[in-house]
C-alpha positions as CSV (number, residue, x, y, z in Angstrom):
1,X,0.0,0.0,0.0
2,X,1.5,3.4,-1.0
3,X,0.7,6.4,1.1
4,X,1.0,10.0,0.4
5,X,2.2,12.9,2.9
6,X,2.4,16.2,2.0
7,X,3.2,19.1,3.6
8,X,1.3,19.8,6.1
9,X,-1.0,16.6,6.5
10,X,1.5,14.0,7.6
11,X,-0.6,10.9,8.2
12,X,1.3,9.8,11.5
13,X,2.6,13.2,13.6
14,X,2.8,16.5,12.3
15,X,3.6,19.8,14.7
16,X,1.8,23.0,15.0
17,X,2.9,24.9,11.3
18,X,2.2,28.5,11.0
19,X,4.1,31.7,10.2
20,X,7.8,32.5,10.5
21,X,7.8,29.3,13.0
22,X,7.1,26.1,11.1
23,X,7.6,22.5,12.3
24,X,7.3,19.0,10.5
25,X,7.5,16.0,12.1
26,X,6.6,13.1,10.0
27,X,7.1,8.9,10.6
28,X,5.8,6.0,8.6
29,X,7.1,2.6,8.5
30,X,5.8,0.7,5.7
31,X,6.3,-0.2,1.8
32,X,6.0,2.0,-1.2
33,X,5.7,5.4,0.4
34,X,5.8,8.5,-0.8
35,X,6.6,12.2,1.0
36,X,6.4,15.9,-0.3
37,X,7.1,18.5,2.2
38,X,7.1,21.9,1.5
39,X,8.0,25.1,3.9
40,X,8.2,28.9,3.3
41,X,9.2,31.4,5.4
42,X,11.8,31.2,8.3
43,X,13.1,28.9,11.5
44,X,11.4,26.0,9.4
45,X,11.9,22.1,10.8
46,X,11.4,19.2,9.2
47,X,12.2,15.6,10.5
48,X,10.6,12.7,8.7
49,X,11.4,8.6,9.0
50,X,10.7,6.1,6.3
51,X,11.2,2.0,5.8
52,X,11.3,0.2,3.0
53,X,11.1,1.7,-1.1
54,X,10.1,5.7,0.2
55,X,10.7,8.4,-1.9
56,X,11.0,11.7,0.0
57,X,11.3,15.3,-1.3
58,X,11.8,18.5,1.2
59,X,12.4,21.9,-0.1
60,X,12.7,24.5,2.8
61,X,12.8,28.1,1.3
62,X,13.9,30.9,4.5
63,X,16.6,30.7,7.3
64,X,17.5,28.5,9.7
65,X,16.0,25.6,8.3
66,X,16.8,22.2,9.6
67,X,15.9,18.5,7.8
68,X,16.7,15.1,9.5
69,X,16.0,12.4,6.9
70,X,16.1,8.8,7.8
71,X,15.3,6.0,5.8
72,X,15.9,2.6,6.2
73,X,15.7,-0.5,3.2
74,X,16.2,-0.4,-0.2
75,X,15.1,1.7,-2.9
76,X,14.9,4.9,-1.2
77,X,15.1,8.2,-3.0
78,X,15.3,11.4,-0.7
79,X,15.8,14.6,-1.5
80,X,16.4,18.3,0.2
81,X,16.5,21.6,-0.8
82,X,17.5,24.5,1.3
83,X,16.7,28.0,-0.3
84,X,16.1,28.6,-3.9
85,X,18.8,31.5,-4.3
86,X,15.9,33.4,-5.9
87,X,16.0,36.6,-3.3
88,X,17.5,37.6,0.1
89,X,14.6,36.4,1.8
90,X,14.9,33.0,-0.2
91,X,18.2,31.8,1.1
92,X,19.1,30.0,3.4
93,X,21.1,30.5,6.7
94,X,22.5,28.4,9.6
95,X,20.6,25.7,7.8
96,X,21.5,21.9,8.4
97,X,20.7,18.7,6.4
98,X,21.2,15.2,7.8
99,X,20.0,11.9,5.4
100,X,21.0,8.7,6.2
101,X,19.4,5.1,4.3
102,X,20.5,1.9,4.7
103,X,19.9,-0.6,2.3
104,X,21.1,-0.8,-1.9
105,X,20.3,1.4,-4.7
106,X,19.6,4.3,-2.6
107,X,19.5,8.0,-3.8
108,X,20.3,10.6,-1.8
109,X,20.7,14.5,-3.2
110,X,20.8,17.7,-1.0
111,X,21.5,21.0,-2.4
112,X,21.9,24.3,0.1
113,X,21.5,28.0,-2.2
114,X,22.9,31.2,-0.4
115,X,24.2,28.7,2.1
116,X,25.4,31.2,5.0
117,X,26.4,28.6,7.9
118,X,25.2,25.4,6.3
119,X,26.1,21.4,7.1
120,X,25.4,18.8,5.0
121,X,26.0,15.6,6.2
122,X,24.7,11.9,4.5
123,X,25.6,8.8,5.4
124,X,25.1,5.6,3.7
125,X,25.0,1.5,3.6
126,X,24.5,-1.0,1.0
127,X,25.9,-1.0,-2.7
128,X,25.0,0.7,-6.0
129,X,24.3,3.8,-3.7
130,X,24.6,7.4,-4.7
131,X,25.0,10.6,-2.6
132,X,25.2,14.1,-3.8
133,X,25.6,17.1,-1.9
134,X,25.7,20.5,-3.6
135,X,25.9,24.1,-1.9
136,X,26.0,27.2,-3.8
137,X,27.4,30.0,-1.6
138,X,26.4,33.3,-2.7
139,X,27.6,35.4,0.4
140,X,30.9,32.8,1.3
141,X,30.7,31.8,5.0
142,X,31.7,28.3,6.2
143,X,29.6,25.3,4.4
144,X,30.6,22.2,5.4
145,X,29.6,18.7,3.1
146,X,30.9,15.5,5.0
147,X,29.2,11.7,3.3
148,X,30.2,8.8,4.1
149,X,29.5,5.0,2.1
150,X,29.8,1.9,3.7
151,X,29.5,-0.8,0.6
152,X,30.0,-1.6,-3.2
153,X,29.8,0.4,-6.3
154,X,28.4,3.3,-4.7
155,X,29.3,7.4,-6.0
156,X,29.6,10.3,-4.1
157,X,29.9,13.9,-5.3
158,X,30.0,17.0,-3.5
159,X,30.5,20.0,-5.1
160,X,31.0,23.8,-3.4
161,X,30.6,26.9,-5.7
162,X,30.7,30.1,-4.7
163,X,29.3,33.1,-6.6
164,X,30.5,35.8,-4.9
165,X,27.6,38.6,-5.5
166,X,28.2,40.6,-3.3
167,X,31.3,42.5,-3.3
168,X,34.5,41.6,-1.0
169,X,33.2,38.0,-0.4
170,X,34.8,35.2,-1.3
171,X,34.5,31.2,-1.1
172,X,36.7,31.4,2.1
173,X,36.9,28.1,5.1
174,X,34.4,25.6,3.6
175,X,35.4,21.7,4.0
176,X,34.3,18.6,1.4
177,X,35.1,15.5,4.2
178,X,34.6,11.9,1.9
179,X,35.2,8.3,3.4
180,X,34.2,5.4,1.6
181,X,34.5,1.4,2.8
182,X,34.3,-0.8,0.1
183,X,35.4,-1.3,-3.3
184,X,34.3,-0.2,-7.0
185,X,33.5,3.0,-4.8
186,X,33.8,6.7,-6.5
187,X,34.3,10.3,-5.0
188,X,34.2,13.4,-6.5
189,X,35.0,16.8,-4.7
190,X,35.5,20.1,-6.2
191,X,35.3,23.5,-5.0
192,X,35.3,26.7,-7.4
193,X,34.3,30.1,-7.0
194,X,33.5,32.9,-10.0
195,X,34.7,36.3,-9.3
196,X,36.9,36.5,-6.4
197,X,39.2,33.3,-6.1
198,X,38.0,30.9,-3.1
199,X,41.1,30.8,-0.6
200,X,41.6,28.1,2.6
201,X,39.1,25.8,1.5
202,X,39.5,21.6,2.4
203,X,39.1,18.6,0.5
204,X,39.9,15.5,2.3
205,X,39.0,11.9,0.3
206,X,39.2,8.9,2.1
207,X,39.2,5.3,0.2
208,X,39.5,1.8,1.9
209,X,39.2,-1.3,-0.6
210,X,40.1,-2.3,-3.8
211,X,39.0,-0.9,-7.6
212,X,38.3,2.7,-6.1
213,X,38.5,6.1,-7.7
214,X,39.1,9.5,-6.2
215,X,39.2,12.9,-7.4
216,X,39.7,16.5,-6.7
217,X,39.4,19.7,-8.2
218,X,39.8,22.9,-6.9
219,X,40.0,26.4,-8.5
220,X,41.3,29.6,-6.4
221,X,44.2,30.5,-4.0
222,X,46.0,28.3,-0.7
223,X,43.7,25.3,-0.9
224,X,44.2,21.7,0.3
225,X,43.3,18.6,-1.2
226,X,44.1,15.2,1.1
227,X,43.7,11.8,-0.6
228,X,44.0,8.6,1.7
229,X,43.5,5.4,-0.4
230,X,44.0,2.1,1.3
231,X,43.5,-1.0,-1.0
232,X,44.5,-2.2,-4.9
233,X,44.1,-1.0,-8.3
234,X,42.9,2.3,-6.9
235,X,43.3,5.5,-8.5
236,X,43.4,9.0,-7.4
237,X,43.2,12.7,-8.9
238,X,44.0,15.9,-8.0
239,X,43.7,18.9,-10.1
240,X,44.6,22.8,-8.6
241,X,44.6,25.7,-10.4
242,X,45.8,28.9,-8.9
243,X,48.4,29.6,-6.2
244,X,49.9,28.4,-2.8
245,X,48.0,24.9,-2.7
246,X,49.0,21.8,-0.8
247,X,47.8,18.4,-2.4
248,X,48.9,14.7,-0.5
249,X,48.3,11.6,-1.7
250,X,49.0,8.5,-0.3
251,X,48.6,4.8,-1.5
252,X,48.7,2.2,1.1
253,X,48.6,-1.9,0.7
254,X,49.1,-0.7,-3.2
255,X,48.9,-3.0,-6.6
256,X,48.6,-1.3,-9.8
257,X,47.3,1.8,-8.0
258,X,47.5,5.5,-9.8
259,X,48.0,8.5,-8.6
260,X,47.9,11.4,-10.6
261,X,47.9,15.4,-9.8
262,X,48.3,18.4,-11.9
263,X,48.5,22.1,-10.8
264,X,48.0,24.9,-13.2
265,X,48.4,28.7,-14.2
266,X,49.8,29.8,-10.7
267,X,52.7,29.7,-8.2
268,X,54.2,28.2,-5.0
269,X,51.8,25.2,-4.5
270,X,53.3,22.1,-3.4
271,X,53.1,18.2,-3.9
272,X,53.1,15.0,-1.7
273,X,52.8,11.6,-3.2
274,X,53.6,8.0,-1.5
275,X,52.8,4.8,-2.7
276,X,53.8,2.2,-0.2
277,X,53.4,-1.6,0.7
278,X,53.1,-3.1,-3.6
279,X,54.1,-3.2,-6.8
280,X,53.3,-2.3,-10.3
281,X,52.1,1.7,-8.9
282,X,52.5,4.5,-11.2
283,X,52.7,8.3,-9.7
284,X,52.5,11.0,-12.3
285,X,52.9,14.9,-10.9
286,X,53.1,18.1,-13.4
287,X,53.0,21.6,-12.3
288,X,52.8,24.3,-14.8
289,X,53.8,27.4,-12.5
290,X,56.4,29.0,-10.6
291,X,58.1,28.6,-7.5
292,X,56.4,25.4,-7.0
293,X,57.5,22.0,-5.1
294,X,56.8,18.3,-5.5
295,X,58.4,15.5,-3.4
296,X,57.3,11.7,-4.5
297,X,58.0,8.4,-2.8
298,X,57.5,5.1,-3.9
299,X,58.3,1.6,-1.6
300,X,58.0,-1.9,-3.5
301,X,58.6,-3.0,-7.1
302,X,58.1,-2.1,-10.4
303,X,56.8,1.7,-10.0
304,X,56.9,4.4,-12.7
305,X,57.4,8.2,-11.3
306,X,56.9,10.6,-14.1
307,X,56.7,14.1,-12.9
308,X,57.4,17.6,-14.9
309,X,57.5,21.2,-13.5
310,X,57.1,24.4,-16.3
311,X,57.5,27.5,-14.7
312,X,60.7,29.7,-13.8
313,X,62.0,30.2,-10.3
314,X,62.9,28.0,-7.7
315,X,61.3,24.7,-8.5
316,X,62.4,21.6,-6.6
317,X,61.3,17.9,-7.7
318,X,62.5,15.2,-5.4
319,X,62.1,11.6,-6.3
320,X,62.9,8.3,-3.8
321,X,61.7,4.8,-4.9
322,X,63.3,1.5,-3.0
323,X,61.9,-1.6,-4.6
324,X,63.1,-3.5,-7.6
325,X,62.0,-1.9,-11.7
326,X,61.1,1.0,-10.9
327,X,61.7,4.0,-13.3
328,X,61.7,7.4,-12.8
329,X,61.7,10.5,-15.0
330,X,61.8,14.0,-14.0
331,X,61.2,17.2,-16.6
332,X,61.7,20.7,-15.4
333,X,61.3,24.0,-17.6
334,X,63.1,27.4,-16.2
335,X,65.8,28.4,-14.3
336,X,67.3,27.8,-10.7
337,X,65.3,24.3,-10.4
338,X,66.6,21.2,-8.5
339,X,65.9,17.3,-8.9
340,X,67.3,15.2,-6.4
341,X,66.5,11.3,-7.2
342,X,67.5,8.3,-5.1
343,X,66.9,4.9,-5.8
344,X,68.0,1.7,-4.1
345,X,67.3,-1.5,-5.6
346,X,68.0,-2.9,-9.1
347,X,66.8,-2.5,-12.8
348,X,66.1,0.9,-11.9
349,X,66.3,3.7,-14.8
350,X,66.3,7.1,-14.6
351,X,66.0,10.0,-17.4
352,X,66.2,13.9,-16.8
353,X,65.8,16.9,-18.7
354,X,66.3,20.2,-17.7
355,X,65.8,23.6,-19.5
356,X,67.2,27.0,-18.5
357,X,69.6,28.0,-15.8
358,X,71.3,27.1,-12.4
359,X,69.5,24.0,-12.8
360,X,71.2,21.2,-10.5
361,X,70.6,17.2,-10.5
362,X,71.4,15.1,-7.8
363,X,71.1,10.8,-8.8
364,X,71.7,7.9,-7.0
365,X,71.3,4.7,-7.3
366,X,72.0,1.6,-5.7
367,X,71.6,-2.4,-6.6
């Protein structure tokens, strides 16, 4: 039997509603139902509870909203929008979303407009699963997306974009937080701002299994970008464009695992990669910049490090593998750089190019 709830007339609890001071409070536990809630105006609440093959969709429009979503079996769908961007009195502030399902082939979307003071947060269970949390921060005050995925070919994708209307605010302190347990998992983070760049905002990616992707990309000034992967054949990304970033990535308990990151059309950022505990791992860095520093490490066998710096002034690539085949090639474009590579163990090759001036090369290796 499918039932029907909207708005106002929940079938099982529903608070007092009225003006500037709204409150929803809805519960079912069945099969096959179906929610539409609805609330305009300001200090709205909604908290609803569903089991078994619900489909749930909440828009709050003012400030100060809140949303709790809970279901529980498979074949959910739920969905929450906070503010529709349309006007000042449209957006939303100090709001808060919170989904969680448990189950397989669960949807869960949540999207924040003019997000002021926002938190996103979704968690889920099962496989074949998909999360995505988007906020669009007009004003740019410190949003915050954190998902988590326990399970099997599941996707998650948070996105933060600030549009920086009004003058003199930028993207500034917001934080994408993904962990994933499983394998065949995906995550996608990215943060970008139009107008005035988005500065000391987070992305931290974490990946335990086998078969996983990750991915980053973030436009602006002094961002970070963390990437944990713990498993085989995994494969992470990280792309930066602008100046003073920090990117890590690190490969644990690593067979034929990929890590890739590029930084673009600015200065000064700098790049971590380890890969550690396997063999047959590839790491692949390029920065097209100035001033910029990259420092990769590899422990095991058979591992390719290909990394390449454009820019002029002060650049510094430093390569270390220990294993046994491993190959390593380092390409740097300007003048005053450094490469300093070290390799212990046997079959190893090594090729370096180097264009401009005061360049210096440091190599050793050991069988």
């Amino acid at each position: 039997m499918k039932k029907l709830v909207t708005g106002a007339f929940a079938l099982l609890a529903v608070s007092m509603t009225y003006a500037q001071s709204n409150e929803n409070t809805n519960t079912q536990s069945a099969g096959g139902n179906t929610l539409n809630v609805v609330q305009g105006g300001s200090f709205n609440k909604n908290t609803y509870t569903q089991s078994t093959n619900n489909i749930g969709d909440v828009k709050q429009t003012g400030a100060s909203n809140t949303n709790i979503t809970q279901q529980s079996g498979s074949g959910n769908d739920a969905k929450t929008v906070q503010g529709d961007g349309s006007s000042v009195t449209a957006w939303a502030s100090n709001s808060k979303v919170t989904q969680t399902q448990g189950g397989n082939a669960n949807i869960t979307k949540a999207t924040q407009n003019w997000a002021g003071n926002a938190e996103i947060m979704q968690i889920q269970s099962g496989s074949d699963n998909v999360l995505t949390a988007t906020q669009h921060n007009r004003i740019g005050i410190g949003s915050k997306v954190n998902q988590s995925q326990t399970g099997t070919v599941n996707t998650a994708t948070a996105t933060q974009k600030g549009m920086n209307t009004f003058a003199g605010n930028a993207m500034t302190g917001q934080l994408i937080d993904q962990v994933q347990d499983g394998y065949k998992n995906t995550a996608t983070g990215m943060q970008e701002s139009s107008g005035v760049a988005a500065t000391y905002n987070k992305i931290d990616q974490k990946q335990d299994g086998n078969l996983n992707i990750v991915s980053a990309n973030q436009k602006g000034n002094m961002n970070t970008s963390i990437q944990k992967q713990d498993g085989d054949s995994n494969k992470a990304e990280i792309a930066q464009a602008g100046n003073n970033h920090w990117t890590e990535h690190t490969q644990d308990n690593v067979n034929g695992s990929l890590i890739s990151g590029k930084q673009n059309y600015g200065s000064g950022s700098r790049q971590f990669a380890t890969q550690k505990n396997g063999a047959g791992n590839e790491i692949k860095i390029n920065q097209f910049a100035d001033a910029n520093y990259a420092k990769l490490d590899q422990t095991g066998s058979n591992h390719t490090i290909g990394g390449t710096q454009q820019g002029t002034g002060n650049n510094d690539l430093r390569i270390a593998q220990d294993g046994i085949g491993n190959k390593a090639t380092a390409m740097q474009d300007g003048y005053n750089n450094f490469s300093n590579v070290s390799q212990t163990g046997a079959t190893q090759t090594h090729w370096g190019s180097q264009q401009g001036s005061g360049n210096s090369i440091v190599v050793t290796q050991s069988n």
